[in-house]
Structure formats: structure tokens, C-alpha cells
matplotlib code that plots the C-alpha trace (Angstrom):
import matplotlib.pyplot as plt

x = [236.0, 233.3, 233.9, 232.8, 232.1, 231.1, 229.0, 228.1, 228.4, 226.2, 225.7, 225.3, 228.7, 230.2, 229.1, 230.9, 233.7, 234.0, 233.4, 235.8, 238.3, 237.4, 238.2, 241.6, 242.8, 241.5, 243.1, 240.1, 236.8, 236.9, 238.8, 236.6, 233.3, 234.1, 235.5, 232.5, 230.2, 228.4, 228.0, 230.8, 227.9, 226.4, 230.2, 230.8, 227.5, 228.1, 232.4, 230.3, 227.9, 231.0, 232.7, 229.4, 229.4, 232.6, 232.5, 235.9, 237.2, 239.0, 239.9, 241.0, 239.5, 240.2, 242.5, 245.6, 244.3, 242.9, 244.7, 243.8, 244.2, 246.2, 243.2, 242.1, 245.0, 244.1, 240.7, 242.1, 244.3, 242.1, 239.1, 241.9, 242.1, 238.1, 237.3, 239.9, 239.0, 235.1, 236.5, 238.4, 235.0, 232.8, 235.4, 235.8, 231.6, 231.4, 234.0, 231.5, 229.0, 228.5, 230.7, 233.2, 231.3, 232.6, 234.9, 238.0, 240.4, 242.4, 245.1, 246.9, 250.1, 249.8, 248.3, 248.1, 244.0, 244.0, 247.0, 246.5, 249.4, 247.5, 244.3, 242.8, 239.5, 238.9, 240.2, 237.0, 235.4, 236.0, 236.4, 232.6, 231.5, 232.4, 232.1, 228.9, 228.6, 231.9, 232.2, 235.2, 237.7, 239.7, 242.3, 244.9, 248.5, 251.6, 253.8, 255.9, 252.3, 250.7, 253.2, 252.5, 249.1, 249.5, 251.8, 249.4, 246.2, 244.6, 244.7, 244.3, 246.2, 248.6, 249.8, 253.2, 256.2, 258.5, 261.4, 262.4, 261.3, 259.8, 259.9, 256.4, 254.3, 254.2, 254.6, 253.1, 255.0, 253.0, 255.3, 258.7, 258.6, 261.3, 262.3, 264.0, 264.9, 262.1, 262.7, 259.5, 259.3, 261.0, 263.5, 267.4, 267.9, 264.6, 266.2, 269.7, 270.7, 271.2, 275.0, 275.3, 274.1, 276.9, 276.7, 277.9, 275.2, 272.6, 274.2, 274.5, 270.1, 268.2, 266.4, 262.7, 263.1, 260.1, 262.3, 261.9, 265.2, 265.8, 267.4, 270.7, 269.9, 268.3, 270.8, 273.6, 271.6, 270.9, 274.4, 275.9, 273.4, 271.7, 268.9, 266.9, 263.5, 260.9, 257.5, 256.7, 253.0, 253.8, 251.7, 253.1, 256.7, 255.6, 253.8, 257.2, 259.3, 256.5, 257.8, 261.0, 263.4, 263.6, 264.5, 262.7, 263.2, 259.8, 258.2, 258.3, 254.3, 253.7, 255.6, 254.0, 250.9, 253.1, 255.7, 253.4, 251.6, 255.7, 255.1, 258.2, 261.0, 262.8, 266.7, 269.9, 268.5, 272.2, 273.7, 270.8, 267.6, 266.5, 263.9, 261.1, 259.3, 255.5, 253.7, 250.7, 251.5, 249.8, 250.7, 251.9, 250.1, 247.1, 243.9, 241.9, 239.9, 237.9, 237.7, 241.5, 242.0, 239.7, 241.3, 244.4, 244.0, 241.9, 245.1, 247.2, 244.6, 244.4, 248.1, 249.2, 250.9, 253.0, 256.8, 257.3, 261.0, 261.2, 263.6, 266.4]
y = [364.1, 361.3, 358.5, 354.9, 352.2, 349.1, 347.2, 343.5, 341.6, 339.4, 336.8, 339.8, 341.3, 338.1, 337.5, 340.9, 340.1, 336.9, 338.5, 341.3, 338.4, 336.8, 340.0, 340.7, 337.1, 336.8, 340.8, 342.4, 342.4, 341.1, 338.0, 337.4, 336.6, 333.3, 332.3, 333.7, 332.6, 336.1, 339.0, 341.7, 344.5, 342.5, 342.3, 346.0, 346.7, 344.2, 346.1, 349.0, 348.1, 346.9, 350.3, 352.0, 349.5, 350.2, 354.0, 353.8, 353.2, 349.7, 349.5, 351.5, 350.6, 352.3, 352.8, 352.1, 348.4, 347.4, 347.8, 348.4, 351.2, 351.4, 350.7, 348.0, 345.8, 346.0, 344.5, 342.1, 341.0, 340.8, 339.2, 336.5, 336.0, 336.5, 333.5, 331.1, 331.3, 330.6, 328.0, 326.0, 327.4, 325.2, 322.2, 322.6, 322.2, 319.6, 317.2, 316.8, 314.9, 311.2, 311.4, 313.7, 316.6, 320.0, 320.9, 319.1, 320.8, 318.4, 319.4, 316.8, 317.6, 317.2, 313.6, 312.2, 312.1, 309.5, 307.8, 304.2, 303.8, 306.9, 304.4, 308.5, 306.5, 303.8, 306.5, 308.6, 306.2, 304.4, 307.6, 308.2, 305.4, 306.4, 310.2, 310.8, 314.7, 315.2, 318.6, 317.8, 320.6, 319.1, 320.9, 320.5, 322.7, 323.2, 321.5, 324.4, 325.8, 322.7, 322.5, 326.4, 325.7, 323.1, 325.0, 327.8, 325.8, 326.8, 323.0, 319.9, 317.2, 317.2, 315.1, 315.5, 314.2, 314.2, 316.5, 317.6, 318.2, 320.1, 319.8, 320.7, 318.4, 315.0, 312.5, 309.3, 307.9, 306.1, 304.5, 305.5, 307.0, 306.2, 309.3, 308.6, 310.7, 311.1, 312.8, 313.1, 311.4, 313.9, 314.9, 313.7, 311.4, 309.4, 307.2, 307.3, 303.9, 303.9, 302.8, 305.8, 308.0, 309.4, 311.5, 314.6, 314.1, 314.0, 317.3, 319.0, 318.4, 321.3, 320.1, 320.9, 320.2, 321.0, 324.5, 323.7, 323.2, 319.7, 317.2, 315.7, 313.0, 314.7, 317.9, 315.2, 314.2, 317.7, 319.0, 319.4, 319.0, 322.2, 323.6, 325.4, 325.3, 324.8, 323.3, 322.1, 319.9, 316.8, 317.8, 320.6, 319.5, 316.6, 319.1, 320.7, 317.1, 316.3, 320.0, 317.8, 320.7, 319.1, 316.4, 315.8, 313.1, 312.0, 309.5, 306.0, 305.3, 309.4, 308.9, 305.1, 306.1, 308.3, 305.6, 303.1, 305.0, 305.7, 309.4, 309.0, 307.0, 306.6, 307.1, 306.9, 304.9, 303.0, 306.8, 308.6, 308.0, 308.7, 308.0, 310.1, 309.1, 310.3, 311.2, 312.6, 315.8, 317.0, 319.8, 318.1, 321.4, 321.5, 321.6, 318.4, 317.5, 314.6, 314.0, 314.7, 312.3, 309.6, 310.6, 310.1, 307.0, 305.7, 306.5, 304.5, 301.5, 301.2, 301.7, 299.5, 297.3, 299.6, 300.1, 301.9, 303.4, 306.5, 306.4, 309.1]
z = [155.7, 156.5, 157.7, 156.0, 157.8, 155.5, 158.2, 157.2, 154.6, 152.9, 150.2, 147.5, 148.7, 148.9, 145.0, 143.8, 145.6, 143.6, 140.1, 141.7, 142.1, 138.6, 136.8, 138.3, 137.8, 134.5, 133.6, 132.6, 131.9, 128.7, 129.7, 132.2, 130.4, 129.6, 133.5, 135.0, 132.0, 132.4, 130.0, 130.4, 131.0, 134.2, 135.0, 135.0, 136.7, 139.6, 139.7, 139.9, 143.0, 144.6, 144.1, 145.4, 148.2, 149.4, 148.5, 146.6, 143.1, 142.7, 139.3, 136.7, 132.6, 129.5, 126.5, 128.4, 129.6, 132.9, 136.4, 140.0, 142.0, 145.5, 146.9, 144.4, 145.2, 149.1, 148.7, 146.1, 148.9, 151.4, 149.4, 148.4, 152.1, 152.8, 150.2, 151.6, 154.8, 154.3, 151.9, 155.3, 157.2, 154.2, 154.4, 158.1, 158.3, 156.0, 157.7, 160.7, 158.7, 158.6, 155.3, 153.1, 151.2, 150.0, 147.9, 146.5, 144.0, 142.1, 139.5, 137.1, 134.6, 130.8, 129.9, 133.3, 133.1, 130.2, 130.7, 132.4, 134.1, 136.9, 137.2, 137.1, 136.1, 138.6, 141.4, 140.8, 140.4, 143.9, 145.9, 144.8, 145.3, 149.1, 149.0, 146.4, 148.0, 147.6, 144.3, 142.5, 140.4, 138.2, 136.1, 133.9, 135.3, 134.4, 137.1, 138.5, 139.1, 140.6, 143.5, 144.2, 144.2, 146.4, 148.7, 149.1, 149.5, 146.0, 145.5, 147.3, 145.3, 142.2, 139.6, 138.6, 137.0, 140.4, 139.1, 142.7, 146.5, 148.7, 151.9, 152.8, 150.3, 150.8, 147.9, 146.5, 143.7, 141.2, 138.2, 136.8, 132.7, 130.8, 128.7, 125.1, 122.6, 119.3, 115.9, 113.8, 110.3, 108.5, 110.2, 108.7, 111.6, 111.1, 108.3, 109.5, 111.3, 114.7, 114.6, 112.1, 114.7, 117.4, 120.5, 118.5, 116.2, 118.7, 120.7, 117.7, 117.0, 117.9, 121.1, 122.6, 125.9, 129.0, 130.2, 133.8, 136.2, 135.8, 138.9, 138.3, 136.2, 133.6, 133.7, 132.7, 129.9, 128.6, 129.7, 126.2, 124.0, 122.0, 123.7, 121.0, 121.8, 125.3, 125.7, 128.7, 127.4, 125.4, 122.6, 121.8, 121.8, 119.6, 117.4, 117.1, 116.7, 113.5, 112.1, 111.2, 112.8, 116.5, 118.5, 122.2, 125.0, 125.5, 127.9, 126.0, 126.6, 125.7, 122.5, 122.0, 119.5, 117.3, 117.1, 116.0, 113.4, 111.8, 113.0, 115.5, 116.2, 119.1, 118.2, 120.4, 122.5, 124.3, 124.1, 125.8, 128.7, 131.9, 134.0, 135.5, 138.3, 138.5, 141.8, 143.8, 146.2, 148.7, 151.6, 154.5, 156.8, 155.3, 157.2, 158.2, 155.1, 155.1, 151.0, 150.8, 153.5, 151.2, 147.8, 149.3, 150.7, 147.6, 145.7, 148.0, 147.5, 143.9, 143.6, 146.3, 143.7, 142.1, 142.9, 146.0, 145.8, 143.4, 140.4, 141.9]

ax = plt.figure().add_subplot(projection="3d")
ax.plot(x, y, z, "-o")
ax.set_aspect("equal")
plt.show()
């Protein structure tokens, strides 16, 4: 049997190992035209160099759907590994220089990026006025994914609605929601008056709630009541409250616009609520990063107003 030796690996490897990465996150390579923004014949042909390259097959495509092979899922593993590590080399590099460069990944929860309240505007706006070099990636998460993320060095900073803690991310708490429950126009509780309106009426409503584990104050609110739907992204549970079927808590400024155009009403309010706090995250063992640092403390700035204690 001979014996491969791969040898060094340059900026062409590197590349392949990328798309390599691209095609196995995204599940194929069909699904991963539109992440890597290249045709899916230059994809196959670059899989294929890479496979010639390494002298072994790494994935298997056909009929029955795309998968790895044993030997697929090692280099997967290790080019996860491979990327990260020149990624802390890059950031490493970069926080020697007279000022922040590199890359910083940012993720924010559903609405956060428009909503005033995060100041999401005048924060990019003052960290670049201080860190112009600075490449930002900004994305919009699902919250159980963002403190993953987060946790595993995929991302720099989150924001979240603070459901619970960890105790290896550090929190900044921003401004307290409070959640209410909302029926769309049509639905039979929209026109019933509020002192008609009992606690067994409202347990009884079919419910969209955001199907994550909630903390205690929100599991007393949702205790007896009848969960018959999940979303966790505001706009689709408020597509589903407008259906006429569902009721939702909802953040009072989230549910705000729809109130005041008479698509929504806020009902039971003395019966049910609770408050959400929202904050930014961060890993507390992350390596030094200059632009995380900034962010960080730019976010600290703008909201140095803002109530201090969280909500629970």
C-alpha cells in the first residue's frame, strides 16, 4: 500500500477546504450555491481537486442525497478546527496594530436590529467611527443558537431576550419587555370586553408561544394555559395571531404597530404579563479581541443610562 503524505498547504488548499466546509453545512451542493455565491459545477470541481489533493473520497452524491464518508467527517472536523484557529491567528495579528481590525461576528434575535430601544444604529455607528478596519458579520439567530455560537467561538456578541444563564457568557442587560397577551382582529376575544374575559377563557385560547424552556416567571404564566402552537420570531407568531385561531404574549413595543393600525389588541391585561429582560452576551474565555473589547465597551457607553438590575 503507498503511503500519502499531504505536505503543505497553501491558499488554494485552504480555499477548497472552505467550499468543502460550505457544502457540508449547507447539506449539499445544491444548497450551497447561494452561501458560496458560486456555480454548483465550479463547486463540484473544486470537492473534486480537494479529493485528488488528499487522494481519498470525502463525500458521497447521488440519488440517495448527499453525506460524507468515514473519512469525510474527519477532515470536516479537522478543517472546522484548521479555520478557527487561523481565524484567532488573523484576530490575534490584527490586535497588535495601532487600532482594532479583523473580523467581528455579531448575532442579534428577531427584531433587535430595528428596534430603538438596542440604540443597534448609533452603536455602529460609534464603534466605526473608532475601529473604520474593523469587517463586521452581522446575522439574525435564533436565541438557543446564539448562546451556542457564542459558547463555541462561532460568534463574538449576541442579542438576546435573557431567558436564563450561563455561566460562561457574560451579560449586559439593556431594557426590560413587557410581554401581554394579543389576539388578532378576528379572533372571538377581540370584541369581547375585558371584564367579560376570565382566566378560563384565556387558558382555554389556543396559544403560540416561542417553544423554548422558559425561567420561572414565564413557566407560571404559561403553566395552565393551552399550548397549541410554537414560533419562536415575532412575525411569524403574529402572522399566526392575524389568522384569528391564536392568542400570543408578545412584547408591548413588538406588538405596538399592529395595535395601532386595530390589527391587535392587547387583552387580559390585570390577569396576565411578565417581563423579559433583553441583553448582550459574550464568552467570558474568549481570546483577547481588540474590536470585541471596543463593541463591548461602546455598548456599555451608549447604554449607560439604562436600568442596570435585570427583571428576574
Amino acid at each position: 500500500m503507498t503511503k500519502f503524505a499531504l505536505g503543505q498547504l497553501g491558499d488554494i488548499e485552504i480555499k477548497q477546504l472552505k467550499i468543502f466546509k460550505a457544502v457540508v453545512d449547507c447539506g449539499g451542493f445544491s444548497a450551497s450555491e447561494t452561501e458560496l455565491n458560486i456555480s454548483r459545477p465550479t463547486i463540484s470541481n473544486h470537492i473534486a481537486a480537494l479529493e485528488s489533493r488528499l487522494d481519498m473520497t470525502l463525500c458521497k452524491r447521488g440519488r440517495a442525497g448527499f453525506s460524507l464518508t468515514e473519512e469525510g467527517a474527519v477532515v470536516y472536523q479537522q478543517t472546522n478546527q484548521l479555520l478557527e484557529q487561523l481565524n484567532q491567528f488573523r484576530n490575534t495579528i490584527n490586535n497588535l496594530g495601532s487600532s482594532p481590525a479583523g473580523l467581528l461576528k455579531i448575532a442579534l434575535s428577531d427584531t433587535f436590529s430595528t428596534d430603538p430601544r438596542c440604540k443597534v444604529t448609533e452603536i455602529f455607528r460609534q464603534f466605526y467611527q473608532q475601529a473604520p478596519d474593523v469587517e463586521l458579520k452581522v446575522e439574525v439567530e435564533h436565541m438557543t443558537v446564539m448562546e451556542k455560537l457564542v459558547l463555541n467561538n462561532e460568534v463574538d456578541i449576541a442579542i438576546i431576550p435573557y431567558h436564563r444563564q450561563f455561566e460562561g457568557l457574560d451579560y449586559i442587560h439593556l431594557f426590560t419587555d413587557v410581554n401581554y397577551i394579543y389576539c388578532g382582529h378576528e379572533h372571538p376575544l377581540f370584541n369581547l370586553p375585558e371584564a367579560e374575559i376570565t382566566e378560563d377563557i384565556i387558558n382555554s385560547s389556543k396559544l403560540v408561544h416561542a417553544g423554548l424552556k422558559p425561567h420561572e416567571e414565564v413557566y407560571h404564566q404559561l403553566a395552565h394555559m393551552n399550548l397549541a402552537a410554537s414560533s419562536y420570531h415575532y412575525e411569524s407568531r403574529i402572522a399566526l395571531l392575524m389568522s384569528g385561531f391564536f392568542i400570543s404574549f408578545l412584547p408591548e413595543q413588538v406588538a405596538l404597530p399592529y395595535v395601532e393600525r386595530g390589527q391587535l389588541k392587547s387583552i387580559a391585561r390585570q390577569l396576565k404579563s411578565f417581563r423579559l429582560g433583553v441583553a448582550v452576551i459574550s464568552k467570558k474565555s474568549a481570546q483577547p479581541n481588540r474590536a470585541r473589547d471596543l463593541f463591548l465597551e461602546t455598548i456599555r457607553s451608549i447604554h449607560a443610562d439604562t436600568e442596570i438590575a435585570p427583571p428576574y
